[in-house]
N, C-alpha and C positions, 0 to 999 in steps of 0.2 A: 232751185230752192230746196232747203235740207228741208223733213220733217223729222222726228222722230217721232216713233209708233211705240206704243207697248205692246209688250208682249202678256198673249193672256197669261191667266197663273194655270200653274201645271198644278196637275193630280197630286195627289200623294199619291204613292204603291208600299203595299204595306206588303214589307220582306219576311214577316216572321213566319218560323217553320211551324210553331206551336200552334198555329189556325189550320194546318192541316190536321185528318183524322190518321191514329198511328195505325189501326186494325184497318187491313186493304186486301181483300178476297184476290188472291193471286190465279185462282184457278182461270179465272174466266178472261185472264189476259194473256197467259201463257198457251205459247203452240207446241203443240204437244211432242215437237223435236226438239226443243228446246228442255223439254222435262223429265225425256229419255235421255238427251247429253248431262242433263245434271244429276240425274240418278247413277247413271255409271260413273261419273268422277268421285259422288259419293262413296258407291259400290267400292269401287277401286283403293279408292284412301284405305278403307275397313278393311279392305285383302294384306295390303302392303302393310299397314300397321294396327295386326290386329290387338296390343296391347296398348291401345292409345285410350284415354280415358275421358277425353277433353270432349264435348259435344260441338260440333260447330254450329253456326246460327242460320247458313246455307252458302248456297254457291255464286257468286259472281260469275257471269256467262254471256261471250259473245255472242249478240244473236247471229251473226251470218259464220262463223269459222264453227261455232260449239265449241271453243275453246273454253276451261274455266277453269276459279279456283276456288275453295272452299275458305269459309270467312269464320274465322273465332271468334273474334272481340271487336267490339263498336260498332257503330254503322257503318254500312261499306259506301266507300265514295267510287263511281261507279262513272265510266266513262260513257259519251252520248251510244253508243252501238251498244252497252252493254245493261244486261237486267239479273235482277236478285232476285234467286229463288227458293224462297226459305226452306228451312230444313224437315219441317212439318208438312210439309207440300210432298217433298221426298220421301219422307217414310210412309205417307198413308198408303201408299198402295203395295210397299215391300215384301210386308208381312201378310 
């Protein structure tokens, strides 16, 4: 004999990005090899093109190779291995 069941009702999940906070204290998640490889890709960009005038907004960074790049414009879409480390994070300790 057939029954049919219902099924209960599902949640909502609420997707929107705007419920997050945009200001996120980066220090205290960042390992501190991870802030040395983005300080020298930094470093580096500013050797190689020292007449460049454009500010970037920080570096896109693998956490396991240190591999990275630095990011100009929008928010960077960032693959699951990798974390953004803004540019403010970079300079405070340069100077």
């Amino acid at each position: 004999m057939y029954t049919s069941q219902q099924s209960p009702p599902r949640a909502s999940v609420d997707t929107r990005v705007n419920s997050r906070p945009e200001h996120v204290d980066f220090s205290a998640l960042l390992d501190p090899s991870l802030l040395q490889a983005a300080r020298y890709i930094y470093r580096t960009y500013y050797e190689v093109h020292p007449d460049q005038v454009q500010r970037p907004l920080g570096v896109a960074l693998d956490r396991f190779t240190h591999r990275g790049k630095l990011i100009f414009a929008g928010k960077p879409i960032l693959l699951p291995q990798e974390c953004f480390v803004p540019v403010n994070q970079i300079e405070t300790d340069l100077y």
